[in-house]
C-alpha positions in Angstrom: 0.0 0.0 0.0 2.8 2.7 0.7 4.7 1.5 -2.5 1.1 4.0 -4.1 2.2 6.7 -2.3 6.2 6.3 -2.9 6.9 5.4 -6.2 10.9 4.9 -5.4 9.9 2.7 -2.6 7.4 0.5 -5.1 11.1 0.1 -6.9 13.2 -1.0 -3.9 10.5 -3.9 -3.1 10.1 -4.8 -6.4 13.8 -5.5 -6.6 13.7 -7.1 -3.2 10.7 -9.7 -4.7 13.0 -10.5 -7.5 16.0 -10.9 -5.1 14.0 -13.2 -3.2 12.6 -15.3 -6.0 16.3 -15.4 -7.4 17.5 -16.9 -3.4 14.5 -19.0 -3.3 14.9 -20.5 -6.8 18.7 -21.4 -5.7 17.4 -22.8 -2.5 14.9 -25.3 -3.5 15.5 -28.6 -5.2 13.5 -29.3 -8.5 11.5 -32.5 -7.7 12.5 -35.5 -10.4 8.8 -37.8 -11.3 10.0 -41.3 -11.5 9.3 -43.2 -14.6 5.8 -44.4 -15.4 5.4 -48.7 -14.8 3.4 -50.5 -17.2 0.1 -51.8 -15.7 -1.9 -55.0 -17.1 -5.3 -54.8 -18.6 -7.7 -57.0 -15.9 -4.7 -57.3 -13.6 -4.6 -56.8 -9.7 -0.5 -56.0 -8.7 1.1 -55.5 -4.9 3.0 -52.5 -4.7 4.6 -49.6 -1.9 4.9 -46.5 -1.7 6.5 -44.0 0.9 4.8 -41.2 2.9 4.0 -38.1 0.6 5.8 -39.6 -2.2 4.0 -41.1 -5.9 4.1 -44.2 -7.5 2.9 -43.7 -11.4 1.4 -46.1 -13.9 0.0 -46.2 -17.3 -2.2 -48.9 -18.9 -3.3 -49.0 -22.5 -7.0 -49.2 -23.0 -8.4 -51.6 -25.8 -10.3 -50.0 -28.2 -13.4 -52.4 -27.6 -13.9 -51.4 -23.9 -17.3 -49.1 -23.6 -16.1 -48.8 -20.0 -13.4 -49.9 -17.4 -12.9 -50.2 -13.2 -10.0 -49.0 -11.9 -9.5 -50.5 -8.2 -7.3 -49.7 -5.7 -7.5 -51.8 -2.2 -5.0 -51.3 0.5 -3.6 -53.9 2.6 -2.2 -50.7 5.3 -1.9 -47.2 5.5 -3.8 -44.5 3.3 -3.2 -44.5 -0.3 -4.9 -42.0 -2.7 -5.3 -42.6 -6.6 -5.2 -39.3 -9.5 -6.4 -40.7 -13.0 -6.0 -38.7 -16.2 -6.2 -39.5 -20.0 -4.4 -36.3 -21.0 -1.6 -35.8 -18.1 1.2 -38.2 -17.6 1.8 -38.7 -13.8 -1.2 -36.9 -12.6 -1.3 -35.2 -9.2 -4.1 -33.3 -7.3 -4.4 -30.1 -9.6 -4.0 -32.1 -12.9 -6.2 -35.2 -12.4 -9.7 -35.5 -14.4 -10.5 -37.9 -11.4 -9.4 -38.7 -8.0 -10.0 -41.5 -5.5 -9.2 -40.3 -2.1 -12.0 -42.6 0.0 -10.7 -44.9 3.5 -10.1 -48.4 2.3 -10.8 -50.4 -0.7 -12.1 -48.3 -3.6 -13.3 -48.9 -7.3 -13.9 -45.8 -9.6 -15.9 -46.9 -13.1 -15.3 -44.6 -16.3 -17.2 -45.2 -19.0 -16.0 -44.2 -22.3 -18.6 -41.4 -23.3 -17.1 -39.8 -19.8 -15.0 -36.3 -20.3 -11.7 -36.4 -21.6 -12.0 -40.3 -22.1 -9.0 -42.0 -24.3 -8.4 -38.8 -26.4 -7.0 -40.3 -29.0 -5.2 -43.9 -29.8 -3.5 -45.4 -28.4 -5.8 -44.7 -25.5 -3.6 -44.4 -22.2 -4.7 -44.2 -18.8 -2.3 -42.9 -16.4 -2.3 -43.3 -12.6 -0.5 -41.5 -9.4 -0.7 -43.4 -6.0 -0.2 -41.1 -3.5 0.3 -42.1 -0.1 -0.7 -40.0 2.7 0.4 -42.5 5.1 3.5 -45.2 4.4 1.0 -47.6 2.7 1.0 -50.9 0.5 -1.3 -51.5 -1.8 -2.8 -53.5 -4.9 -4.1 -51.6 -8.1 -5.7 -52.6 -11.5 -7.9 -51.4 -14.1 -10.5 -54.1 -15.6 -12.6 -54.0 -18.5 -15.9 -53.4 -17.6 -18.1 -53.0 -20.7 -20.1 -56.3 -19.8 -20.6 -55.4 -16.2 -23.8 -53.7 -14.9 -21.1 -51.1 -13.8 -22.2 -50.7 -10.3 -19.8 -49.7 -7.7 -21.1 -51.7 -5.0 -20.9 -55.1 -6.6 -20.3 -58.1 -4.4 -17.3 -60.1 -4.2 -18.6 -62.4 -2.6 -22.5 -62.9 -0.9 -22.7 -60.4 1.9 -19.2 -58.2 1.1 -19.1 -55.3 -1.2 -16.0 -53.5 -2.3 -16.3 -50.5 0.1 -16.3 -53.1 2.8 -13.0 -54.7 2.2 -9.8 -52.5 3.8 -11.9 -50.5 6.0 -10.6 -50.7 9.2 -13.4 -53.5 10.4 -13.5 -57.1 10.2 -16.1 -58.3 8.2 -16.5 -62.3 8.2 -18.6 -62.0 4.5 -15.7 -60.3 3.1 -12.8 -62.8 4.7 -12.6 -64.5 1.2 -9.6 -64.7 -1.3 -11.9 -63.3 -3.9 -12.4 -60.5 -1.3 -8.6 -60.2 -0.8 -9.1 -61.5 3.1 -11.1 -58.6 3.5 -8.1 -56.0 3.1 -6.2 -58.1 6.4 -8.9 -56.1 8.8 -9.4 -59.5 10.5 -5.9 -59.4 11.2 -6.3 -55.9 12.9 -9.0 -54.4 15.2 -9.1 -50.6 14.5 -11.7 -48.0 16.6 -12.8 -46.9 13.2 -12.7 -47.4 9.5 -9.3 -46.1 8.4 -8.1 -45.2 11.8 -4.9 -47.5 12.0 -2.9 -48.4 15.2 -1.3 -45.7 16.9 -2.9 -42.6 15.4 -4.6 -42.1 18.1 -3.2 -39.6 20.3 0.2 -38.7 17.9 -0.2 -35.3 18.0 -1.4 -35.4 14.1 -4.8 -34.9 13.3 -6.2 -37.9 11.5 -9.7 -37.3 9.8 -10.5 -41.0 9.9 -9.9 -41.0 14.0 -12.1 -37.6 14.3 -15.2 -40.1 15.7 -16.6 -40.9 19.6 -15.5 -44.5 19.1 -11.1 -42.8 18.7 -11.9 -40.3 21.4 -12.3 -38.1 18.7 -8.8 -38.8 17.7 -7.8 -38.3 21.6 -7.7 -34.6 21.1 -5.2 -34.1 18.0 -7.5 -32.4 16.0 -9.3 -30.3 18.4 -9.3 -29.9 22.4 -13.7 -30.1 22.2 -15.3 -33.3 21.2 -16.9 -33.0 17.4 -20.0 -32.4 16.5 -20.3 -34.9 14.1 -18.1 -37.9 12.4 -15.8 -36.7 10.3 -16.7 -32.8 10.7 -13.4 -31.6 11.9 -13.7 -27.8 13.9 -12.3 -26.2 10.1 -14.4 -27.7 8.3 -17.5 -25.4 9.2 -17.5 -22.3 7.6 -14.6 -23.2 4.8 -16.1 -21.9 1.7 -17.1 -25.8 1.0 -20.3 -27.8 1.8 -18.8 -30.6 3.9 -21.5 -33.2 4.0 -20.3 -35.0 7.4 -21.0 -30.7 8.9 -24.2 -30.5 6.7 -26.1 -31.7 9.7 -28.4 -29.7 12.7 -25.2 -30.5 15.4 -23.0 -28.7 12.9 -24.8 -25.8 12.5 -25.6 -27.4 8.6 -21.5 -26.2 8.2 -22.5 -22.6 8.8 -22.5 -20.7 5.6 -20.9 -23.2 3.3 -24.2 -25.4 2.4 -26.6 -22.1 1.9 -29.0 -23.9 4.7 -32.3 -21.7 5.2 -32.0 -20.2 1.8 -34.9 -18.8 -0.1 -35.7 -19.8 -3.9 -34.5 -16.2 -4.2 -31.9 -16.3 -7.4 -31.7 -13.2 -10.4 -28.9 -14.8 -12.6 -31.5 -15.6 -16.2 -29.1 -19.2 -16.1 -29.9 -19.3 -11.9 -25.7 -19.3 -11.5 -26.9 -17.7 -8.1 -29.6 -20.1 -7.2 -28.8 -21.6 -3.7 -32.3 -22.8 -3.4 -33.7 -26.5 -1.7 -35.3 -27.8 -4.9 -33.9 -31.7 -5.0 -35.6 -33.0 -8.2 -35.6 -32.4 -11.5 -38.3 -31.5 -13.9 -39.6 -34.7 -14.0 -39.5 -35.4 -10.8 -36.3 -37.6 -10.6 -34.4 -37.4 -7.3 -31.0 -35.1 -7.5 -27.7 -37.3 -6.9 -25.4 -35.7 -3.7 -23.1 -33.5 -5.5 -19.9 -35.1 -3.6 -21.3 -38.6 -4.7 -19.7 -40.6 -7.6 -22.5 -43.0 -8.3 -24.6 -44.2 -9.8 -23.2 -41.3 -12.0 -19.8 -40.4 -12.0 -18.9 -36.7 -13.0 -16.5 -34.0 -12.8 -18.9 -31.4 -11.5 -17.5 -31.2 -8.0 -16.7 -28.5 -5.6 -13.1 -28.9 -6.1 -13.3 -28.1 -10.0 -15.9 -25.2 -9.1 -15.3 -23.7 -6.2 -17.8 -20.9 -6.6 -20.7 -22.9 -7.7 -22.4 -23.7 -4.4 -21.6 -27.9 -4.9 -20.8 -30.1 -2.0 -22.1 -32.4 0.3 -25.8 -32.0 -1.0 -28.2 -33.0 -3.4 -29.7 -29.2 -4.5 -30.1 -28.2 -7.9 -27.0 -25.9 -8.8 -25.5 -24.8 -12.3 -21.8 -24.3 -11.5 -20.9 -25.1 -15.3 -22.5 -22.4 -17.5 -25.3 -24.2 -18.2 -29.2 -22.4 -19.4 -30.8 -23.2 -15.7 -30.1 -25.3 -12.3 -30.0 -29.1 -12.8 -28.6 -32.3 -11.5 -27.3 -35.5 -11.8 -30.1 -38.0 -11.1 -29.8 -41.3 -8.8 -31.6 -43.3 -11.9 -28.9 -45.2 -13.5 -30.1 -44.9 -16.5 -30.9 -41.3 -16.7 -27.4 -39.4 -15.6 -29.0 -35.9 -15.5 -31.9 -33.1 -16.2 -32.9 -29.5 -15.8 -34.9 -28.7 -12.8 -37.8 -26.3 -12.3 -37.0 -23.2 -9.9 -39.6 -20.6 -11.3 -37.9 -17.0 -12.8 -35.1 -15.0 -11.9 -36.5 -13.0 -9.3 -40.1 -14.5 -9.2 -39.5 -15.9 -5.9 -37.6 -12.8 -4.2 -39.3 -10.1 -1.6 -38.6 -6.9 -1.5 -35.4 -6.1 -1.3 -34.4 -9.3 -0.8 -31.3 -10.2 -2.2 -30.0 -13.5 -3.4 -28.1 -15.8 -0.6 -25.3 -16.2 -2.7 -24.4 -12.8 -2.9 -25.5 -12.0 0.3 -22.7 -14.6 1.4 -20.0 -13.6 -1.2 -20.6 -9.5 -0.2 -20.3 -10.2 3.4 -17.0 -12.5 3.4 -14.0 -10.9 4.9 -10.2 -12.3 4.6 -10.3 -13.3 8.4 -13.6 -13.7 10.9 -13.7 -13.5 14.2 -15.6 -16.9 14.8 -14.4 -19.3 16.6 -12.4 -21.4 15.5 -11.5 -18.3 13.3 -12.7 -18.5 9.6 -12.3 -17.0 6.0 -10.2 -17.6 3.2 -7.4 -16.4 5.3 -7.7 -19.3 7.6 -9.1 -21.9 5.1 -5.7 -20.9 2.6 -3.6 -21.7 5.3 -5.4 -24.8 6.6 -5.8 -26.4 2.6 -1.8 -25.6 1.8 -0.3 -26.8 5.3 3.1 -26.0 6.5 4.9 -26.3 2.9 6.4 -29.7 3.8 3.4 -32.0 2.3 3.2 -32.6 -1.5 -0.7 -33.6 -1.2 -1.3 -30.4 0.6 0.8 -28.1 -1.5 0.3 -29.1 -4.7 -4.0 -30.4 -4.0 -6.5 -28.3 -5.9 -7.9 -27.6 -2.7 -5.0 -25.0 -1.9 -5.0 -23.7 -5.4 -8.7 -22.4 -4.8 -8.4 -21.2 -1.5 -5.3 -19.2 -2.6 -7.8 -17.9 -5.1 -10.2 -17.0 -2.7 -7.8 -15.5 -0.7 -6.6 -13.5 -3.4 -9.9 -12.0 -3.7 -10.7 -10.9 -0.3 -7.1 -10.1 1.3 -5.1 -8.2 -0.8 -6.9 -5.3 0.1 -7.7 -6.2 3.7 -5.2 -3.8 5.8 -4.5 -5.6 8.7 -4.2 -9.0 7.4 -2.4 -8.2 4.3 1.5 -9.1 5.6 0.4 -12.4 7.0 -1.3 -13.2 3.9 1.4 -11.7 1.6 4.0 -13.8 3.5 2.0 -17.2 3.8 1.5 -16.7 0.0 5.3 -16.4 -0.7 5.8 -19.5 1.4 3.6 -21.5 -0.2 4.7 -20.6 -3.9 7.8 -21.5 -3.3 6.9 -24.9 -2.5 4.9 -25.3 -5.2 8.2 -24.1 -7.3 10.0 -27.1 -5.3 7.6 -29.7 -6.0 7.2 -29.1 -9.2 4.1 -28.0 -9.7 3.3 -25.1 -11.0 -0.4 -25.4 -12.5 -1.9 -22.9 -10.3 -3.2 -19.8 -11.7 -2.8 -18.6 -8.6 0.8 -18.5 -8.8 1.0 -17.1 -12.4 3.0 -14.2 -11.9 5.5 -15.7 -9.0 6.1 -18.4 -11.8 6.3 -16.5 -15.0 9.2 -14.5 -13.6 10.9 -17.8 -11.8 10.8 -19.4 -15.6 12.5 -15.6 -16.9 14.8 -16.6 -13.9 15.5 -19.9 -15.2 15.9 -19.1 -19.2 18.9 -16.2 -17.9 22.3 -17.1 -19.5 23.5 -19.7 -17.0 20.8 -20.1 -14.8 21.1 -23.4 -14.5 24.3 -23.5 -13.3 23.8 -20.7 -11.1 20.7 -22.8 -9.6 23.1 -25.6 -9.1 25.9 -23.3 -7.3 22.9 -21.7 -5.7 21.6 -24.8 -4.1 25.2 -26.3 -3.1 26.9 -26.4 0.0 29.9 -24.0 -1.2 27.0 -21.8 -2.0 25.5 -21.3 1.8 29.0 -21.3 3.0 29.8 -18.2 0.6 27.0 -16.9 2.4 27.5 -17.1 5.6 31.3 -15.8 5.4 29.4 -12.7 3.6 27.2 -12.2 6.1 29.9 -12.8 8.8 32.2 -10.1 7.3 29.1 -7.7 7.0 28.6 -7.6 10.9 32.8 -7.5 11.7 32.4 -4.2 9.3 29.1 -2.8 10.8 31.4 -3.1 14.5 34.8 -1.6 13.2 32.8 1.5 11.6 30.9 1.6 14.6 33.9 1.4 16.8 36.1 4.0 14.6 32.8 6.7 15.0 32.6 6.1 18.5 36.6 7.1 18.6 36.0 10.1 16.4 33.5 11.2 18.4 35.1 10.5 21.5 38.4 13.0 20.1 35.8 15.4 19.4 34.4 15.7 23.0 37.8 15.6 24.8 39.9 17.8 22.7 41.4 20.7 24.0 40.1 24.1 23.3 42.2 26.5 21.5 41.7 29.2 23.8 43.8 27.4 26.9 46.7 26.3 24.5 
C-alpha cells in the first residue's frame, strides 16, 4: 500500500521480490517424477509407496472397452489414486478424477465420460499417492459387460467398500475378497483409523469419531460435533456433508441452509435454493457422490458454484438453468424447475449467494476463526506435504484468498507472506499449474531461461553456495562493529579535545 504513495519505494520492493525469487529459486531442489510402470489390462499388482511420495502407472485401454474399473484396495496405511487420460503422472491439480476414499475403492469410467482416451492409443495414467506409508494392490479391468455398479459383491454379503476399512467383516474374509483387506488381522476404533494414530499429536480425519476419542484430542481440544466434521471444516467456503447436519450448525454458511428460492442470474448461476428433483420429478444425486453417475462437477473443479455435500439443484458449469445428476442409473441428469429470476424474491431481498459472497472478509472472528485467510492456510499446510501443497484444494483457496485479502489492511502481511511461502513450495515440487501462482512463476521461468541459470541454480543450491554466504554475512557484521567502533573514537576525540583558547 505505501509503494502507491512512494513510487521509489514501489522500486526497492520490487527488486527485493526478485531478489527473493532469485534466493529461493537457488534454494529449493527441483522435484524428479520417476518413470511411469506398465500396468496389465484386468490385472490386480502389490506395490509400496512412501509417505507423501508417488508411484505412477500407465495402462493402454483396448479399443473395444465401452467402459473400465480402476480399483485400488490397500492392505495398510492410506493410499490416494489421480487418474488422467491427458496428463502423464497426474497429481491433485491435474487429475480428471481422483480416489481419495478410506479403504478399498473402485472408480468406473465409461467411455462417453470427459476427456476419455483422447486419441489412440488410448492411455490411462495413474498416481498413487500415499498419505500415510501404505501398501497397496491396483488394477484397471474391462468393464463393458458389467452392470457397472460400484457396490458389486465379491462375494455374498461383502461389497467392495467393505473390504480395507478398518473392520473385520467375516462375508468379506474370502480370497476373492482379498481376506477382506487383512482387517481381520487388525482391530481398529474406526474405519481407516490405523494403530497408533490415536493420540500422535497429528490430526487424522478418519480417527475424528466418539469411538477414537475423537482422535484423543489431536484435531481439536472439544469433542466434534459430528463424524468426520473436523472444527475447520465449518465455515470453509465448501459444503462438507459430514458438517451438513443440525449439530454442525448445517456447516454454517458453506451449504446455503435456510435459503430462499431467491436467485436473479437468467441461467440461476446464483440459485442456492432446496429444490432436490428435477423437472420430471427424478431425485437429485449428492453433489460429492460418484455413483450411480460419475462426474467431474465437484466442488473442487468449481469452487464458486455452491456444490458439495448436498443433493440441491446448482448450475456451476454455465449451463441455461439449475440441474442435476439423477440417482436413476439410466438417466445421468436433467434440468430442474425453480420458477424465474427473481419471481421468488421479496422486497429487497437479495440472493443468498451474494448475500454470502458481499459479506465474506479475509479473516472472521468466529471461533475457530474462519475465512479464506484461515481456510488458505489450513488447505496448503506448513509447505512440507506434496498432497497439501500441490492439492486443488489450496490452489482455490489461494484464489479466494486472493480476492478478499489483498486489500484487507490488517491481514495483508500475514497473507502476503504465507502466500510467498507456499509458492515457493509449489516451485520445489514441481508443480506449477496454479493460476494462482501465475506471476511468481512467469518470472521464476525468466529466472530460469537467464544465460546460466542453470548452473547458477546448481551453485545456488550447493553447499559452497550457503558457505559463501554465511562468510558474507559474517564479514558484514565485523564491518558494521569496526565503523561503529572507529565513529565512537572520532567522536570521543571530538568531546575531549582541548580548546584553543587554553593552549
Amino acid at each position: 500500500r505505501l509503494t502507491q504513495k512512494h513510487p521509489l519505494l514501489g522500486t526497492a520492493v520490487a527488486m527485493l521480490r526478485k531478489a527473493l525469487a532469485l534466493v529461493g529459486l537457488g534454494l529449493v531442489a527441483s522435484q524428479e517424477f520417476g518413470d511411469e510402470k506398465t500396468l496389465e489390462m484386468n490385472k490386480l499388482i502389490s506395490s509400496f509407496v512412501n509417505e507423501d511420495s508417488f508411484q505412477y502407472y500407465a495402462v493402454t485401454i483396448p479399443s473395444t472397452s465401452s467402459a473400465i474399473k480402476i480399483k485400488l484396495i490397500p492392505s495398510y496405511g492410506d493410499p490416494d489414486a489421480y487418474l488422467s487420460f491427458t496428463s502423464p503422472e497426474p497429481d491433485d491439480l491435474t487429475a480428471t478424477w481422483v480416489m481419495d476414499d478410506v479403504g478399498a475403492e473402485e472408480q468406473v469410467i465409461k467411455r462417453d465420460a470427459v476427456d476419455f482416451c483422447t486419441g489412440e492409443p488410448c492411455m490411462l495414467h495413474i498416481s498413487v499417492y500415499g498419505y500415510d506409508e501404505s501398501e497397496y494392490m491396483v488394477g484397471v479391468f474391462d468393464a463393458s459387460s458389467t452392470t457397472l455398479k460400484i457396490e458389486s459383491e465379491c462375494a455374498p454379503g461383502c461389497k467392495q467398500d467393505m473390504i480395507a476399512d478398518g473392520v473385520c467383516q467375516p462375508a468379506c474374509k474370502t480370497s476373492s475378497c482379498y481376506d477382506d483387506g487383512g482387517d481381520c488381522d487388525k482391530q481398529n476404533c474406526a474405519p481407516g483409523c490405523d494403530e497408533g494414530w490415536v493420540g500422535d499429536e497429528y490430526c487424522d480425519e478418519a480417527c475424528f469419531v466418539e469411538a477414537c476419542n475423537w482422535d484423543g484430542g489431536d484435531c481439536s481440544e472439544n469433542s466434534g460435533c459430528n463424524t468426520g466434521c473436523l472444527p475447520e471444516y465449518i465455515n470453509d467456503g465448501e459444503c462438507d456433508s459430514e458438517c451438513n447436519v443440525a449439530a454442525c450448525s448445517f456447516d454454517g454458511d458453506d451449504c446455503f441452509h435456510g435459503a430462499t428460492e431467491c436467485y436473479g442470474e437468467a441461467d440461476g448461476s446464483d440459485y442456492r435454493g432446496a429444490k432436490n428433483s428435477t423437472k420430471s420429478g427424478k431425485e437429485c444425486q449428492a453433489w460429492d457422490a460418484q455413483f450411480p453417475q460419475q462426474h467431474t462437477r465437484t466442488h473442487l473443479n468449481y469452487p464458486d458454484g455452491g456444490l458439495g455435500g448436498h443433493n440441491r439443484c446448482r448450475n456451476a458449469d454455465g449451463e441455461t438453468a439449475p440441474w442435476c445428476y439423477t440417482v436413476d442409473a439410466e438417466i445421468r441428469y436433467e434440468m430442474c424447475d425453480v420458477g424465474q429470476p427473481w419471481q421468488h424474491c421479496k422486497q429487497n431481498e437479495i440472493p443468498r449467494a451474494v448475500q454470502v459472497a458481499g459479506g465474506k472478509m479475509c479473516l472472521m472472528p468466529t471461533q475457530p476463526p474462519s475465512g479464506p485467510l484461515p481456510t488458505f492456510e489450513a488447505k496448503c499446510g506448513n509447505g512440507e506435504n506434496h498432497g497439501d501443497i500441490c492439492s486443488r484444494e489450496c490452489c482455490n483457496a489461494a484464489k479466494a484468498a486472493a480476492a478478499f485479502c489483498a486489500n484487507d489492511e490488517q491481514h495483508f502481511g500475514r497473507y502476503q507472506e504465507y502466500k510467498m511461502k507456499v509458492a515457493f513450495s509449489q516451485l520445489k515440487f514441481n508443480c506449477t499449474s496454479c493460476d494462482a501462482f501465475s506471476d511468481f512463476f512467469s518470472n521464476a521461468e525468466t529466472i530460469l531461461q537467464m544465460g546460466g541459470g542453470s548452473k547458477m541454480i546448481r551453485f545456488a543450491d550447493s553447499v559452497g553456495f550457503k558457505v559463501l554466504v554465511a562468510a558474507f554475512l559474517i564479514m558484514l557484521i565485523m564491518l558494521c562493529v569496526i565503523a561503529a567502533s572507529i565513529a565512537r573514537y572520532v567522536w570521543q576525540r571530538r568531546q575531549y579535545a582541548m580548546p584553543e583558547s587554553a593552549v
